[in-house]
C-alpha positions in Angstrom: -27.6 34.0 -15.4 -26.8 34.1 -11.7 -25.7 31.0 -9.9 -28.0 29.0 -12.0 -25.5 26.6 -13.5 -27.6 23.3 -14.1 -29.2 24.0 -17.4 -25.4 24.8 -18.7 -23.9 22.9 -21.9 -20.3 21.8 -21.2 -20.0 19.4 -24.6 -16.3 21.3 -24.8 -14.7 19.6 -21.7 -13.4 16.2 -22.8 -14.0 14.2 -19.3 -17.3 13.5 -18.0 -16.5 13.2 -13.8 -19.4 10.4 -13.2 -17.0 7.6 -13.8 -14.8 8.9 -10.9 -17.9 9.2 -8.5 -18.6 5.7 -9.4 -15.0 4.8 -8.6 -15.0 6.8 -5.3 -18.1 5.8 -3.9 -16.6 1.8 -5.1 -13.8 2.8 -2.9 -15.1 4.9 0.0 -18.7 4.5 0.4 -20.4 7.6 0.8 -19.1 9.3 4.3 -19.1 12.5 5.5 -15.6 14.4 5.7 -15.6 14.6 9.4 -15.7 10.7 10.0 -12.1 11.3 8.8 -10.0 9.5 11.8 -7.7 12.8 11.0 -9.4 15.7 10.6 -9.3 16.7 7.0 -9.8 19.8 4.7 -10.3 19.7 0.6 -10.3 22.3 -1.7 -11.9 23.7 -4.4 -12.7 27.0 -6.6 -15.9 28.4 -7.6 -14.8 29.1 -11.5 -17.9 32.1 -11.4 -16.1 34.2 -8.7 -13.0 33.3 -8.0 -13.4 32.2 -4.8 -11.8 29.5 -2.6 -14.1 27.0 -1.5 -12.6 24.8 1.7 -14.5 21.5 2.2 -14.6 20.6 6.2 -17.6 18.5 6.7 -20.2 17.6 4.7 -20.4 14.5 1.8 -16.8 13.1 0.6 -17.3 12.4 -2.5 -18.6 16.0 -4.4 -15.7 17.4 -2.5 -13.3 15.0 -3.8 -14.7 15.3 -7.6 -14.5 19.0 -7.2 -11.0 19.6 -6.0 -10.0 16.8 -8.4 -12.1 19.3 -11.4 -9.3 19.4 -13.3 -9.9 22.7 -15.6 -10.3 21.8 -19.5 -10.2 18.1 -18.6 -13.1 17.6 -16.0 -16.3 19.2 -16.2 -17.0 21.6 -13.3 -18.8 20.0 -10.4 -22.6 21.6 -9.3 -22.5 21.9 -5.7 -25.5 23.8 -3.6 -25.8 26.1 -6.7 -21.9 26.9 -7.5 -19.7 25.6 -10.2 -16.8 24.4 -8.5 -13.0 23.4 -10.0 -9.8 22.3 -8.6 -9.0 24.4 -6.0 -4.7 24.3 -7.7 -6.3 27.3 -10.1 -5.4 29.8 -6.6 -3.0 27.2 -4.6 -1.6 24.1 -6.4 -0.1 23.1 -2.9 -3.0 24.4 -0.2 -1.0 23.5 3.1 -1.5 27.4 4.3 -5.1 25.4 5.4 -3.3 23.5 7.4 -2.5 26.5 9.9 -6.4 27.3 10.2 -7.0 23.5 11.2 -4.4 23.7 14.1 -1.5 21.7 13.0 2.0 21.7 14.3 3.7 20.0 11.5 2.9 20.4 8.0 4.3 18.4 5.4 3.1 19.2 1.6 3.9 16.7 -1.0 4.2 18.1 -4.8 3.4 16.0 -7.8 4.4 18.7 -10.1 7.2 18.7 -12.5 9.6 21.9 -12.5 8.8 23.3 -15.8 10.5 21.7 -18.7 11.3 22.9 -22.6 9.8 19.2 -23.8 7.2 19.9 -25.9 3.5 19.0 -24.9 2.6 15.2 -26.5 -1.6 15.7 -26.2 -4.1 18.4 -25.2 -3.3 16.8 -21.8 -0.3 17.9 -21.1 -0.7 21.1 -22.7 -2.6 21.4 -19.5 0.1 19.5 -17.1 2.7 22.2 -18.5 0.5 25.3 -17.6 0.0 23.7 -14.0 4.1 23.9 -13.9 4.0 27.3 -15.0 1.5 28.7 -11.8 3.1 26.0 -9.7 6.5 28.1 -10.6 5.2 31.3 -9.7 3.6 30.2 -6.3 6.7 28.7 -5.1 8.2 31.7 -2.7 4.3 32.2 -1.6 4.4 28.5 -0.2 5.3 28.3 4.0 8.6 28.1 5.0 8.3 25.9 7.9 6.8 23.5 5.7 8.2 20.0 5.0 7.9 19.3 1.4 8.4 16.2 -0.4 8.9 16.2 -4.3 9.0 13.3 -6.0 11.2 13.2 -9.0 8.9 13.0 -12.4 10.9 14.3 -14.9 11.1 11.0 -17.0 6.8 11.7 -16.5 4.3 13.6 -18.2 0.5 14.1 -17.4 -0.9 11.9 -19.4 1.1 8.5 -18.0 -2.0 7.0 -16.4 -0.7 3.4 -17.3 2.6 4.1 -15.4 0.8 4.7 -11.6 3.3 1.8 -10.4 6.0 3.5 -11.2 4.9 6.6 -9.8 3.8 4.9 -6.3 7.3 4.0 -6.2 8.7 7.2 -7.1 6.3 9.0 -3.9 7.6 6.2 -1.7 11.2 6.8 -2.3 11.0 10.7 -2.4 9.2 10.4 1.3 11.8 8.2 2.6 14.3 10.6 2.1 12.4 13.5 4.5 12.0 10.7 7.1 14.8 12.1 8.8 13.2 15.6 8.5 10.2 14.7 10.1 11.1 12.9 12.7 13.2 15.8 13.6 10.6 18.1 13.6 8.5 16.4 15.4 11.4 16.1 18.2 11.7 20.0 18.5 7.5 20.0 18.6 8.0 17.5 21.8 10.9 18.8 23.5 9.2 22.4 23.1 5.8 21.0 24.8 7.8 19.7 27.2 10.0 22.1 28.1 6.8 24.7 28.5 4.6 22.4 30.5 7.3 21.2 32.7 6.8 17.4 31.8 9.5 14.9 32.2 10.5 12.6 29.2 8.9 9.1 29.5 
């Protein structure tokens, strides 16, 4: 079989992914990733070997429908001959890239739920809880000197599509409360420069 995915049947996955493109490219256009006005990484998994696949430059919106892939939702995304999945099968909260890419100050934000005895509703959230499970088990893996901003979602579950509102409001309030956090952080970055390059405070 190889890396010849295209002639594959995939009538099990309940999601076709062409609606999001359509969406996307609504929204975006069709840019490459290094237009971005900050540079930006996306990642995804090649499902056939396990693999980490970090997007960098190149066309938005297959990068963006494969690191949204979510598994037994989505179909798998065909890109330049791999089959390619949400990249939250190895690292549900990726800002390790982050160091690769230079950054001083990295600030992950969670939309998993800690793991809850509820009962799944739909095949959905069947899916949802399992992403709580490995989510779980990566947390003492994640960085240390990384800002993280967790929205509460336990009144939530996976499949609340109709409550996104809600949920905007939820991320706004959970990043208000690391404001304080960040702008520390970012005074120690700046007083550190400083203090190394001799440079008085304007």
């Amino acid at each position: 079989m190889g890396n010849d995915y295209q002639n594959c049947s995939f009538k099990i996955w309940l999601f076709s992914n062409e609606k999001l493109g359509e969406l996307l490219k609504s929204v975006f256009g069709n840019p490459n990733i290094e237009d971005a006005s900050i540079p930006l990484a996306i990642v995804a998994v090649d499902i056939a070997t396990g693999e980490k696949v970090v997007f960098r430059k190149g066309s938005l919106i297959p990068a963006l429908l494969a690191s949204s892939a979510i598994p037994a939702i989505f179909s798998p995304v065909n890109f330049n001959g791999r089959m390619l999945l949400d990249g939250g099968l190895l690292q549900l909260l990726p800002v390790s890239e982050l160091d690769t890419m230079g950054a001083e100050i990295k600030i992950g934000v969670s939309v998993m739920q800690k793991y809850s005895q509820t009962p799944p509703k739909n095949w959905f959230d069947i899916v949802d809880k399992s992403n709580q499970l490995l989510y779980q088990a990566q947390l003492d893996a994640l960085p240390k000197d990384a800002i993280y901003i967790e929205p509460n979602l336990s009144a939530f579950t996976g499949s609340d599509f109709g409550r996104y509102r809600e949920l905007i409001s939820e991320g706004y309030r959970a990043t208000t409360l690391k404001i304080d956090e960040i702008q520390k952080k970012m005074s120690e970055k700046d007083s550190l420069f400083r203090k190394i390059f001799k440079w008085p405070k304007l």
